[in-house]
N, C-alpha and C positions, 0 to 999 in steps of 0.2 A: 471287704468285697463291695463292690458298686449297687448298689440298686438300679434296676430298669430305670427311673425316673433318672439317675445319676448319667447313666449313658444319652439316655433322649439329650439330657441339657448338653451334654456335649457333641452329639453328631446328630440331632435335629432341634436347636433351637425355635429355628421359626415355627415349630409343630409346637412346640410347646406356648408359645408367646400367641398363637390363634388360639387355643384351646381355652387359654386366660379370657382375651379378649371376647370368646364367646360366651364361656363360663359367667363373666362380670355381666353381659349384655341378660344373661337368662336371669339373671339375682336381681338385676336391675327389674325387667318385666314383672316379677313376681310382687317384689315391696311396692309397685308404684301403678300394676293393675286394675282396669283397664287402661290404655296409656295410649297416645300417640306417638308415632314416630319423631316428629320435630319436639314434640316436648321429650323425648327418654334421647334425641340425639344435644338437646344443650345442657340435660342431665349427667348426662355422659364425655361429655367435652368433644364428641364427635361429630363428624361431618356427617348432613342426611345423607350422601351421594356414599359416603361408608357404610353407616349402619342399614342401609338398602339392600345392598347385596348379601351382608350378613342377617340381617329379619328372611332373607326370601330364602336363604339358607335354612335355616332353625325350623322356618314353616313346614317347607318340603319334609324335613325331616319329622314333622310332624313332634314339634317341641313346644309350637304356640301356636295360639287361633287368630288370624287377623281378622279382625270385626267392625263392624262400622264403627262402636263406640272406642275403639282401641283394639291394642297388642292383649295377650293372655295366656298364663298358662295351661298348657294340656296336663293331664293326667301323667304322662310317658316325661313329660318334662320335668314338673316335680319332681317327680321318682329320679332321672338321671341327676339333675341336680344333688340328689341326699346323697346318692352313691357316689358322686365326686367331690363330696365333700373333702374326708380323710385327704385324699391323693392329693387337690388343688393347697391344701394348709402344707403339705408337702415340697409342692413347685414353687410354692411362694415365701419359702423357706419360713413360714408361721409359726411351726414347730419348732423350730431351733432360736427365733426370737422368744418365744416363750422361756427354754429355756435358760437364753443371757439373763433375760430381764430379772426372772426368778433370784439369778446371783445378783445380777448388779443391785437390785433395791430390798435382798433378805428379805423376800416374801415365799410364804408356804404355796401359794399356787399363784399363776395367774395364764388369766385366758382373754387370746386374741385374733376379736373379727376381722374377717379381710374389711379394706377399704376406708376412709376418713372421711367420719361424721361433719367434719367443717364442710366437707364439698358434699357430700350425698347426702340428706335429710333421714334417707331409708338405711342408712349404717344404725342410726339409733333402733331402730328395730332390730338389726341383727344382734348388737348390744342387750336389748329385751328377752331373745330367744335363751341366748347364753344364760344369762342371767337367771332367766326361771330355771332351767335345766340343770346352772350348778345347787339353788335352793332347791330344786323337786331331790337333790340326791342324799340333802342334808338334813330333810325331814324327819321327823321319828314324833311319834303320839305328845299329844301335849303341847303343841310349839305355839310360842309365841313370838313374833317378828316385829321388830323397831324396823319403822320405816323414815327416813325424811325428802322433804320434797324437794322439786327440780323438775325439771324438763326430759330429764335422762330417767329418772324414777317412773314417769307419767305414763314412758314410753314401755317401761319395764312390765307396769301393769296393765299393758295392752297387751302383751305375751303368755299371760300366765295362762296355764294350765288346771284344770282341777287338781286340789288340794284333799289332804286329810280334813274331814269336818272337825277335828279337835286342833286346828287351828287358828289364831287370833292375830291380828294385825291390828299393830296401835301406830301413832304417829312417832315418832322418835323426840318430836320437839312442836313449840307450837308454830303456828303461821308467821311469817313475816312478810306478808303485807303484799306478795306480789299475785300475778293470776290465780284462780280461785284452782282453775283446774290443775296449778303444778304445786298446792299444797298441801302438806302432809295427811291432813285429813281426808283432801278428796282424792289424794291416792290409796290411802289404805281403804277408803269405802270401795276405790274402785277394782283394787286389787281383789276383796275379799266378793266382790261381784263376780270377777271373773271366776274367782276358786272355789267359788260355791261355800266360803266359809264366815267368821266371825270378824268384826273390827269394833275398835271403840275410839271416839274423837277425842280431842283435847283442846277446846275450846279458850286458849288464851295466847296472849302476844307472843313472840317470840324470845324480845328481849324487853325487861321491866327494869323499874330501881327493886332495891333491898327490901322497901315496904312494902308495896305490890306482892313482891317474891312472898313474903313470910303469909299475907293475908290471903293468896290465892291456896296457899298450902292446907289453911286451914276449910279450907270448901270440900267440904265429903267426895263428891264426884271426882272433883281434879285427884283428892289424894289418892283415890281406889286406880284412878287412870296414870298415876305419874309412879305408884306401884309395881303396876302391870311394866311401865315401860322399864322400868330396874330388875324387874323379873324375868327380859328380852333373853331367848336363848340363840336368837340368831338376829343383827342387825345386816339392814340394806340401807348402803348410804353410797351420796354422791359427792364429785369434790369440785368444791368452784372456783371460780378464777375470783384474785381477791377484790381485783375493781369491779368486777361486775357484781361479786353479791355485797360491798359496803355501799355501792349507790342504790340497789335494790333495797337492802334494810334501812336505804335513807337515814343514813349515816351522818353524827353533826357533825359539824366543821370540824370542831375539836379532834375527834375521834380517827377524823377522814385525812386529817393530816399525820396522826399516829402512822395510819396502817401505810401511806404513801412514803412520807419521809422513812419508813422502816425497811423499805423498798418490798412489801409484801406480795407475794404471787400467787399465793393457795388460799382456800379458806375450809375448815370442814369442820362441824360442832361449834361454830362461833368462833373459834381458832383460825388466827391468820396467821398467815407463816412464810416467812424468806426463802430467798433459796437454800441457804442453809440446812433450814427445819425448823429453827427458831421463831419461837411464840411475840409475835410485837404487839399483837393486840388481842382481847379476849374481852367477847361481847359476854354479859350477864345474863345467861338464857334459862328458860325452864323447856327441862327435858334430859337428855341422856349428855355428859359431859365425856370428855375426851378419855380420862381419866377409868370411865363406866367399862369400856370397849377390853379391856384388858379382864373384867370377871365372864363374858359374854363368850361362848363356847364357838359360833360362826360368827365372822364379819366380812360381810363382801365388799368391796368398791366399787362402785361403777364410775367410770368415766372416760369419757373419748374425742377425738381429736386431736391435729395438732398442736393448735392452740392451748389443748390444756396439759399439755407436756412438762412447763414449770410446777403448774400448779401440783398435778399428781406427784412429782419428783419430790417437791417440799415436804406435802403432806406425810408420804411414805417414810422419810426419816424418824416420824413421831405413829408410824402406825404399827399395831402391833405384828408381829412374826409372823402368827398366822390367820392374816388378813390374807382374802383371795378379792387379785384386781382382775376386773374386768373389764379391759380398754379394745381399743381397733389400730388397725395399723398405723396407721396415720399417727398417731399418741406412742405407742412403741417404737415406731421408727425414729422420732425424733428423741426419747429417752434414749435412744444408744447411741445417738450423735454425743448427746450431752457428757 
């Protein structure tokens, strides 16, 4: 039997393709609050002389305040918003990409935002909301959370929610060398900021030689914190694109032709990986190895865009069963091309 939405898409499309466009226009307003018009119309790939007549729409209807300093949400807007949430993952067929995806890459869950972080900045936030919401449901006393860093992570923990106070947040791994604020440390301080709970740093490189490795091991502090992160009952991790994070880890030559000549696309735990799935390079890191993720009872993914459509596809060959990805359209769409 058809569902109402079923029948709209066949005997009123255009109703349903405005409802989009306004829908998108209100999500828009909300991540990018107070706003102006010309900046949310080359946000949105539209014309002022368009998003005009739909702003003066939305107002009337009293969904947003127009203010000197910008566009804004109302109270009535939000609200409609939440409540078209379900139905709009519906008309945009989200739900049923969910489900391909889940077969095509033998994963136990995965969840996906409207829209593509490569073109909208503010997709990485809805990425963040998800994210906290599938960790708030996976809680239970005691937890302690591997985290690693990124840009997508940073964003993650601009989202969160309060937490259990018997929660801990450690790094997953240590730093490698890039913005202070997308490293593992200063997101798990900042995570455990917003959740009102526990973290503890891990104050060493990312990747060292074998001496380094053994002599850091014997430093009481590292070993009580590289402990904890083997002790992880739920990791949150991102997946990178492989040229972008070997020239970020400032990669030697040597190494840098490894991963190129291997035609590598992914990178996750130090793990670079082909399209295939296949491991061509494996940096020497301290913290939670590939290997680790398999004793660890949650593992989430995050990652979005189209651009990282390779890289996620690789990775997933080598990730465990029941890893839950959290990607956006844009990353999904192009994984069902593939």
């Amino acid at each position: 039997m058809e569902t109402l939405i079923d029948i709209q898409k066949r005997l009123l499309p255009d109703l349903l393709e405005v409802m989009q466009k306004r829908h998108h226009i209100l999500r828009s307003i909300r991540f990018m609050q107070p706003v102006g018009r010309r900046s949310l119309a080359q946000n949105m790939g539209l014309t002022e002389r368009v998003l005009r007549s739909e702003v003066e729409f939305l107002n009337n209807q009293d969904l947003i305040d127009i203010k000197t300093s910008g566009m804004i949400m109302t109270e009535e807007g939000i609200q409609l918003l939440e409540n078209l949430e379900s139905m709009m993952r519906e008309i945009s067929g989200i739900n049923v990409m969910e489900q391909e995806l889940e077969s095509l890459l033998n994963l136990h869950e995965i969840v996906i935002v409207p829209g593509n972080s490569d073109e909208s900045p503010w997709v990485k936030e809805e990425l963040g909301r998800a994210t906290a919401s599938s960790m708030k449901r996976r809680l239970k006393g005691n937890t302690i959370i591997a985290v690693t860093g990124g840009s997508t992570m940073a964003a993650v923990a601009e989202r969160l929610p309060d937490f259990s106070d018997d929660t801990l947040f450690v790094p997953a791994r240590g730093g490698i060398g890039e913005d202070v604020k997308n490293q593992a440390n200063t997101i798990c301080a900042k995570m455990a900021e917003h959740t009102g709970t526990r973290h503890r740093v891990l104050y060493v490189p990312d990747q060292v030689s074998k001496e380094v490795y053994k002599s850091f091991l014997k430093e009481p502090m590292i070993k009580e914190v590289l402990n904890l992160i083997k002790s992880a009952n739920m990791v949150l991790h991102g997946i990178g694109d492989a040229i972008t994070m070997a020239e970020r880890r400032k990669t030697t030559e040597e190494d840098f032709e490894r991963i190129t000549e291997g035609h590598a696309v992914g990178e996750a735990f130090g793990y670079y990986f082909d399209e295939a799935g296949e491991v061509v390079h494996k940096v020497p890191t301290i913290g939670l190895q590939l290997e680790d993720l398999s004793h660890i009872e949650h593992v989430i993914a995050v990652a979005g865009g189209s651009s990282k459509a390779k890289a996620i596809r690789a990775y997933m060959k080598s990730a465990p069963h029941k890893t839950v990805l959290i990607t956006d359209e844009g990353a999904a769409r192009e994984l069902l091309k593939g």
